[in-house]
NUDREN-620697 format. One record per residue: x, y, z of N, C-alpha, C in turn; residue in one letter. Coordinates in steps of 0.05 Angstrom, whole numbers, padded with zeros to 5 digits, always signed. Example, Ala and Ser with C-alpha at 12.3 -4.5 7.8 and 13.67 -1.06 7.14 Angstrom:
BEGIN
+00264-00114+00156+00246-00090+00156+00264-00066+00156A/+00257-00045+00142+00273-00021+00143+00258+00001+00157S/
This chain:
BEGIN
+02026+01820+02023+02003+01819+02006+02004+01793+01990X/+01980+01778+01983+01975+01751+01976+01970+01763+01939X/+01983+01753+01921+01974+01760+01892+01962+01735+01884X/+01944+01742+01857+01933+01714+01847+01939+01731+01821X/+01931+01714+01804+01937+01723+01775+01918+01701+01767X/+01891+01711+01754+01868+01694+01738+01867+01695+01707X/+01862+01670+01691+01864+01671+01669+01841+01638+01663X/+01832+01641+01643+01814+01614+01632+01823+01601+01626X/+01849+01612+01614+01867+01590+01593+01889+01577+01605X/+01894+01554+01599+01916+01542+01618+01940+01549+01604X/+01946+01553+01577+01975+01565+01560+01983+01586+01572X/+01953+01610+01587+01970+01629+01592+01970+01632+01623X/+01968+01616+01638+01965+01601+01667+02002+01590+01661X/+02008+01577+01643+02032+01562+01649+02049+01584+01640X/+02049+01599+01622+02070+01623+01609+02068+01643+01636X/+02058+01650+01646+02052+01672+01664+02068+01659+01692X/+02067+01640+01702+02076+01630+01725+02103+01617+01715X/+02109+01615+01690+02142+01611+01678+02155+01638+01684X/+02146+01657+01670+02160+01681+01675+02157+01692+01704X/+02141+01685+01726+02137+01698+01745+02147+01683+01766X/+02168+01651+01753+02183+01642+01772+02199+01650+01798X/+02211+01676+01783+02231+01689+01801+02229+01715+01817X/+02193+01715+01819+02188+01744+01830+02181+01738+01857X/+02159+01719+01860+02155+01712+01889+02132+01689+01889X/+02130+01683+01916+02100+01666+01920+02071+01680+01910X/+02062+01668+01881+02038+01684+01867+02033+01661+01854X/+01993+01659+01862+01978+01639+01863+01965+01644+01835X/+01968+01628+01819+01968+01623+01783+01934+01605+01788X/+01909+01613+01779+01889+01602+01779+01869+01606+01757X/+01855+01584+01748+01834+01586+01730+01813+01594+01735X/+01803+01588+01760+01779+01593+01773+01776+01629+01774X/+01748+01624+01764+01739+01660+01768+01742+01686+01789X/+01743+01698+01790+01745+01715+01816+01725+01706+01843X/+01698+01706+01827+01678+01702+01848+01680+01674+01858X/+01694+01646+01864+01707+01636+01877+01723+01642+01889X/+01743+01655+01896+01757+01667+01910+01754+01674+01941X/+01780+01679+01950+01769+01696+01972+01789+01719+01973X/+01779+01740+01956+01805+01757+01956+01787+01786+01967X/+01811+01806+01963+01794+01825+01973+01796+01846+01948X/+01806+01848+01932+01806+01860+01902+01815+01844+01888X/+01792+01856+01861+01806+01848+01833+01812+01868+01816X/+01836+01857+01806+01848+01880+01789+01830+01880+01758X/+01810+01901+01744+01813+01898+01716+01806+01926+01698X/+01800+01925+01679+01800+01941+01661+01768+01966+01666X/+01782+01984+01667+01753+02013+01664+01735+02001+01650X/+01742+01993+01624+01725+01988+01602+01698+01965+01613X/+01712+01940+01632+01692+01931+01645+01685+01942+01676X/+01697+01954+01676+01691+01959+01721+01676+01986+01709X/+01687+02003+01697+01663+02039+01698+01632+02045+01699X/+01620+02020+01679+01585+02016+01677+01581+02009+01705X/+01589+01989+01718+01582+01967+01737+01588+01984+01760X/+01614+01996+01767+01613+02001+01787+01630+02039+01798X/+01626+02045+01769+01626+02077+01775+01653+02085+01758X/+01660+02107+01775+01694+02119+01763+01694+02126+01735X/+01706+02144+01733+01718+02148+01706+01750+02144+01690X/+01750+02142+01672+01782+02130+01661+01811+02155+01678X/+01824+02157+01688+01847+02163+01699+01871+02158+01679X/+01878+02180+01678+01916+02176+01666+01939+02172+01688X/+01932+02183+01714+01954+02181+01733+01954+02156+01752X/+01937+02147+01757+01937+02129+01787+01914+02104+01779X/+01918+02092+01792+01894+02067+01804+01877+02083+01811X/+01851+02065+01806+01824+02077+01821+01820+02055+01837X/+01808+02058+01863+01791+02045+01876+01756+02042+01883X/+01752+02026+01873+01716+02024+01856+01704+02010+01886X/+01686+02018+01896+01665+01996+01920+01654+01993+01898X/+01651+01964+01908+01625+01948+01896+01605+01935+01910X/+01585+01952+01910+01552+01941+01934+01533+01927+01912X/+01542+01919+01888+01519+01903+01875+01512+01873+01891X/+01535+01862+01903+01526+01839+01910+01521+01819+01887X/+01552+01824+01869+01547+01799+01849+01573+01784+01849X/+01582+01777+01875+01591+01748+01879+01625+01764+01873X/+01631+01787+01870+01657+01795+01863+01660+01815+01889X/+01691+01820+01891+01699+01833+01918+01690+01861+01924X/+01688+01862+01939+01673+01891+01956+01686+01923+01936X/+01713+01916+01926+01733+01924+01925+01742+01929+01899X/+01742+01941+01879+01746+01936+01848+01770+01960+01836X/+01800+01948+01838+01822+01961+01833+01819+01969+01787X/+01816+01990+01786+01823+01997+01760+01847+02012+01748X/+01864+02005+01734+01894+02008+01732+01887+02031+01713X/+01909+02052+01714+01909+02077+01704+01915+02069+01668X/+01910+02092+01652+01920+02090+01626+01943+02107+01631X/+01964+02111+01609+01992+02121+01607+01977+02154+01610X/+01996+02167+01621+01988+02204+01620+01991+02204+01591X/+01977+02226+01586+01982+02243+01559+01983+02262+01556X/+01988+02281+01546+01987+02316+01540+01976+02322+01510X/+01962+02341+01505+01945+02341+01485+01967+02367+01455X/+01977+02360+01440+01996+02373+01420+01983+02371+01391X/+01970+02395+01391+01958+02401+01357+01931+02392+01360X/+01922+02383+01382+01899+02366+01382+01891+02353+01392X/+01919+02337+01385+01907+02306+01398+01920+02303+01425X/+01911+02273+01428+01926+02269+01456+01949+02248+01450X/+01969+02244+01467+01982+02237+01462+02011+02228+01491X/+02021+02207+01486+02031+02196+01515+02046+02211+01521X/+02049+02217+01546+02064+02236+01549+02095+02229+01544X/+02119+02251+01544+02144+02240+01534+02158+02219+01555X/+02150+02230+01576+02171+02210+01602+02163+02182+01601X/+02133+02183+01596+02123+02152+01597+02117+02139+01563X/+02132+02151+01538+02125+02135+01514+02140+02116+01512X/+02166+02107+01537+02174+02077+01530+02166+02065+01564X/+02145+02073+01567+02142+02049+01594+02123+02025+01578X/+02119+02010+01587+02105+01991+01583+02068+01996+01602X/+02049+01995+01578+02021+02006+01590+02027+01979+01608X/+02029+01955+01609+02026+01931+01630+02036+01946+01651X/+02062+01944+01646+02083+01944+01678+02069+01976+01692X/+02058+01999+01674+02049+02025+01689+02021+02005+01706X/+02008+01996+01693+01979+01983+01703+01987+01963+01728X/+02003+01955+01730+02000+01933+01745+02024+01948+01772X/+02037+01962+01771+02057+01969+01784+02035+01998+01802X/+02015+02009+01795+02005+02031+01796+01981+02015+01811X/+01963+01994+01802+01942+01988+01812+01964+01974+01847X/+01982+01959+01846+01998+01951+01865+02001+01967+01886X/+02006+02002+01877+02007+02016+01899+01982+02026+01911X/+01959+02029+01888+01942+02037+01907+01923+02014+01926X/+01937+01979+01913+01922+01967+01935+01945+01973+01963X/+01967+01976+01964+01985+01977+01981+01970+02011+02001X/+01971+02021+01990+01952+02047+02000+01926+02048+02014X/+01915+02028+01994+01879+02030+02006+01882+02007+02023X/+01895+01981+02021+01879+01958+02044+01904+01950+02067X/+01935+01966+02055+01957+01946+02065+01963+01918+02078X/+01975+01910+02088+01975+01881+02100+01954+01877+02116X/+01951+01850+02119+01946+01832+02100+01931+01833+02072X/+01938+01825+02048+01899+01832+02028+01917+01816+02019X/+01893+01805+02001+01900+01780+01976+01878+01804+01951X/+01897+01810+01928+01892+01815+01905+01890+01802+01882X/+01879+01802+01863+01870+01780+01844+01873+01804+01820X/+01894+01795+01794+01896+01802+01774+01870+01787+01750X/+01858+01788+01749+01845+01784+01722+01848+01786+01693X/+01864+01768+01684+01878+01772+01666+01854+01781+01638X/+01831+01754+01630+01820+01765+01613+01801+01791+01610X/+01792+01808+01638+01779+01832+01643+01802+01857+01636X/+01833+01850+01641+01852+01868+01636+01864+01861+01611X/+01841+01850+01578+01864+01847+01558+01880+01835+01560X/+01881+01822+01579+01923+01810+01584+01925+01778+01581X/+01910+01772+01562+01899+01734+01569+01908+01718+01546X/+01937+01729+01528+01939+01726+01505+01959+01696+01517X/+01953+01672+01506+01986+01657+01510+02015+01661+01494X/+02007+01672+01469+02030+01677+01455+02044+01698+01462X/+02038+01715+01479+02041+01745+01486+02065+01742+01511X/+02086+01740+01498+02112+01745+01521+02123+01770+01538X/+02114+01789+01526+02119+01814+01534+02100+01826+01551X/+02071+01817+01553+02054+01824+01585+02066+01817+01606X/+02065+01786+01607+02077+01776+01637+02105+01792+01642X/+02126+01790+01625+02157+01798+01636+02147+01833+01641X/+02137+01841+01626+02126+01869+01642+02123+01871+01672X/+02095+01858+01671+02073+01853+01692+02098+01842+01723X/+02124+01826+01715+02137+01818+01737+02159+01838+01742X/+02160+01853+01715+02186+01880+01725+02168+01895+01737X/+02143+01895+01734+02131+01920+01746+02120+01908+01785X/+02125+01880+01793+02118+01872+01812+02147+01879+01832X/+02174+01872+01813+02194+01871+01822+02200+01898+01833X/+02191+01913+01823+02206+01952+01829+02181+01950+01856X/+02160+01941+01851+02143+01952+01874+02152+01937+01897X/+02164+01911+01889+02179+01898+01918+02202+01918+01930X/+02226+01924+01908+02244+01933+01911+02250+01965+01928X/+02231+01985+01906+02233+02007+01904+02210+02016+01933X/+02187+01999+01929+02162+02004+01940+02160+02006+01974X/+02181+01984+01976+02173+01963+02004+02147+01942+02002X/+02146+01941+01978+02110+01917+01983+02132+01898+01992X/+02112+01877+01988+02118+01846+02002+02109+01825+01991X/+02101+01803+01989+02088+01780+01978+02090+01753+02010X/+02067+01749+02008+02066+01730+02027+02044+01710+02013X/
């Protein structure tokens, strides 16, 4: 599988491909999705749910078609929120997952279900500012975002090509 990782900003273009030195061959780009030639983009419910369906998920990746025909991939990966269980009321993360990291669950989880839905070959495209994740000062997304690439190499069998 081919990764891209998109962002506007070049601070967080250079921080993101610093820390993601040692994970694998992953294409660091400014350019928008709809340049591309990928076959998903990874981003946030909050923007993919109006546009192209689905509802928010605690357990898994969603996989969204997209027939608008607006220049973005057929294909629209949306990364799960942390589970929760509901106590007195409210909701609340569940215990096994209150020290994962929401990045490394999102990005490790949207990974499997592109590994599920398109397997080899696909080129996936992270979207950094549609997933919140576009901060440059923000050290702790990327080293997430690459422990959570690393277990899916490891643990998973993915691949990077």
């Amino acid at each position: 599988m081919k990764l891209d990782v998109i962002s506007r900003n070049q601070e967080t273009i250079e921080l993101w491909s610093a820390i993601f030195s040692e994970v694998g061959p992953i294409q660091f780009s400014s350019a928008p999705p709809v340049w591309l030639d990928i076959d998903a983009v990874v981003m946030s419910g909050k923007w993919a749910f109006d546009r192209y369906g689905g509802k928010p998920n605690r357990e898994s990746a969603q996989v969204l078609q997209n027939d608008r025909g607006d220049g973005l991939p057929r294909r629209v990966i949306v990364p799960p929120y942390r589970p929760v269980v509901i106590r007195d009321g409210e909701a609340r993360i569940r215990e096994d997952y209150e020290n994962v990291s929401p990045t490394y669950f999102a990005f490790l989880e949207s990974l499997l279900a592109a590994s599920r839905e398109f397997g080899e070959p696909s080129r996936i495209a992270f979207y950094l500012p549609m997933l919140g994740m576009d901060q440059p000062s923000d050290e702790s997304t990327p080293r997430s975002a690459a422990r959570a690439i690393k277990v899916w190499l490891t643990k998973y069998g993915g691949s990077l090509s």
